[in-house]
N, C-alpha and C positions, 0 to 999 in steps of 0.2 A: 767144350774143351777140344781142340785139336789135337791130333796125335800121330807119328810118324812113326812109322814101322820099316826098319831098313833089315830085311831079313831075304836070303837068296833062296829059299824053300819053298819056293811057289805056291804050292798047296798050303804050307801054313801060313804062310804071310795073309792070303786069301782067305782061310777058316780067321783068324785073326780078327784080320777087316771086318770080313760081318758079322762075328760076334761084339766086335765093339763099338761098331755102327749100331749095332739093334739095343747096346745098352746108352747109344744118348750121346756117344762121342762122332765128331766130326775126324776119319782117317786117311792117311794118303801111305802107301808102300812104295818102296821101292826095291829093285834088290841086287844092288852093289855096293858097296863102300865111297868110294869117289861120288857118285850121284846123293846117294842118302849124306854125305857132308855139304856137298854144295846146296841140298835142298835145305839141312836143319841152319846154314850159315844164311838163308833167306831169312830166318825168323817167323815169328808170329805161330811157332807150336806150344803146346805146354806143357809135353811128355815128349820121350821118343824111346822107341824101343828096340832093341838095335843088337843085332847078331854079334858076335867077336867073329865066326871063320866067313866070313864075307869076299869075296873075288875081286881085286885090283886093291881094296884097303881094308885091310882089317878093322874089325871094331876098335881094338886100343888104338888104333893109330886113328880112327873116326873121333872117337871120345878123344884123345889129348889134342888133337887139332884145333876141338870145338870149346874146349876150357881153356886151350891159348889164347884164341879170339876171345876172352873176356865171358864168352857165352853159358850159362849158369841154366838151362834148360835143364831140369831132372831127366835122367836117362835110367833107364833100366836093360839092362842087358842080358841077354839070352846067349846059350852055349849047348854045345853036346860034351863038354869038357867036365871036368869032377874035381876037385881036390882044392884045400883051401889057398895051394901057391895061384895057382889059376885067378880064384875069389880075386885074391886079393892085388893082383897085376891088374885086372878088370878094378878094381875101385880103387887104386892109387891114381890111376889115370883120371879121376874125377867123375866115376861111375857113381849113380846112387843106393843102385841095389842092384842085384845080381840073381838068377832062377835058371836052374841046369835042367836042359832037356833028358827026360821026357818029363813036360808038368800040368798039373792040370788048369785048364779055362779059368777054375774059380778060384785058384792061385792068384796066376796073372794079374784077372780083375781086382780082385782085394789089393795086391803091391802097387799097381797103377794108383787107383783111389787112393791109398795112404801117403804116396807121396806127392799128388796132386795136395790132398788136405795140410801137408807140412808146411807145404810153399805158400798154400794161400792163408793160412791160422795167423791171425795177429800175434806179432814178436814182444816179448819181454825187453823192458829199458835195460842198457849198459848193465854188466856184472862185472865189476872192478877188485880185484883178488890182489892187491900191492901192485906189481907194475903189469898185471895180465890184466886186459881188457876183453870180456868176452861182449861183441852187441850183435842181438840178434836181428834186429831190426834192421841192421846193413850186413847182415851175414861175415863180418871181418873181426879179427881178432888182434889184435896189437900186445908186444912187450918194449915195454916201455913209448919211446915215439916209432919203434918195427913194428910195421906189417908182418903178420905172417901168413903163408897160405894155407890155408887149408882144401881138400874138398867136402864135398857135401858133405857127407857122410861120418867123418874126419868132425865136422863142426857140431854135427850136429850130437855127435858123443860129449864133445867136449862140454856142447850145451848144457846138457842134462847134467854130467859130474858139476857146473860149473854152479849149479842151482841149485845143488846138494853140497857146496863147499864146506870143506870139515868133517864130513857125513860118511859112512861107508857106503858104497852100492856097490850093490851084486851084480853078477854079468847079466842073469835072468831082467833085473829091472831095467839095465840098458837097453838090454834086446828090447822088453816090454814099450819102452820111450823112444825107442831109433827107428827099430824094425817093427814092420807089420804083424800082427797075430799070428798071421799065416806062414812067416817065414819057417823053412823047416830045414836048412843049414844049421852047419855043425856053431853052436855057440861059442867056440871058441875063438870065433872069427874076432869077437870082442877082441881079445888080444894082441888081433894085427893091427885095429887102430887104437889101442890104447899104446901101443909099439910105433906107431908112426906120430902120435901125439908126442910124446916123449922124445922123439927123432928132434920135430919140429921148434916143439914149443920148451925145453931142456935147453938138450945139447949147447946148442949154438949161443945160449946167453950164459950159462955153468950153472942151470936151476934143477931143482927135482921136486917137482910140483904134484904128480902124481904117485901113490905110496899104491902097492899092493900088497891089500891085508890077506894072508894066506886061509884060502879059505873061508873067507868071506866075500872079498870081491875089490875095489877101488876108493881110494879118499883124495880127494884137488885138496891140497892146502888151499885155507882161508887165505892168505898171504900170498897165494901164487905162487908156492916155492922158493918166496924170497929169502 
């Protein structure tokens, strides 16, 4: 697996590299913004891990550049920042997960692996909900003959409520089916993208597909909220 690291802390980018060369990954650093874009717009990585306070570009502005271009590379992004508006500016942009400096090695490596194993796990056939189409096999969600966008992270909730339609689930089991073991952010974070689901896949057609049961957690109508 190859892996890109665009982080401007020299010493860590460095501790980085060789700890993730000595576990079996193939890695390249960089440490600007501008350069670490034009490298991941080369292609051919399968991660990238990639600062937000970066010099010439910022990481959001790395990560929305690289989800313009179509490019669906899982990213994980690193920060010295806290609080979940941050979290979530960082993965509206098309982040896939997100780890606030200071964290440990064997954080890191467990969130890298989990999200390598997402992208590579064989996809479940179409989930058709009345006019919501979830398929995960193309990563794309449709209402009616609409696309809609989602990102990663964004889908891959939807995924899970979508395969429990009718069902309740708790925020615990999302986290348990989205995020890694290891993640150790505030759970609430669920929230922001059951909030941007509702944004997305609602609003804009007059549905209300997602119910939150107080106190228990979330149910997707069978029907898609039709």
């Amino acid at each position: 697996m190859r892996l890109l690291i665009v982080e401007d802390e020299k010493r860590l980018a460095t501790s980085l590299a060789r700890g993730l060369t000595a576990d079996g990954f193939v890695v390249e650093t960089v440490h600007d913004g501008a350069a670490g874009l034009h490298l991941a717009l080369g292609g051919g990585y399968d991660l990238i891990v990639l600062d937000i306070m970066l010099p010439g570009m910022n990481g959001y502005r790395v990560c929305g550049e690289l989800r313009a271009a179509g490019d669906e590379t899982p990213i994980l992004m690193l920060t010295a920042k806290d609080g979940e508006y941050d979290e979530a500016e960082g993965l509206d942009t098309g982040a896939d997960d997100y780890l606030t400096k200071p964290f440990s090695y064997v954080v890191l490596v467990a969130r890298v692996r989990a999200l390598l194993r997402r992208r590579t796990r064989g996809a479940a056939p179409a989930i058709v909900l009345g006019d919501l189409t979830v398929d995960p096999a193309a990563r794309r969600v449709f209402r009616g003959e609409a696309e809609v966008e989602l990102t990663a992270k964004e889908f891959a909730v939807l995924e899970h409520l979508a395969a429990n339609a009718g069902q309740v689930v708790s925020k615990a089991q999302i986290m348990e089916a989205v995020w890694d073991f290891a993640y150790d952010g505030d759970p609430n974070i669920v929230e922001v993208y059951v909030s941007a689901l509702r944004r997305k896949l609602d609003v804009p057609f007059g549905r209300r597909s997602i119910t939150t049961v107080r106190g228990a957690g979330y149910r997707l109508a069978r029907d898609g909220g039709g």
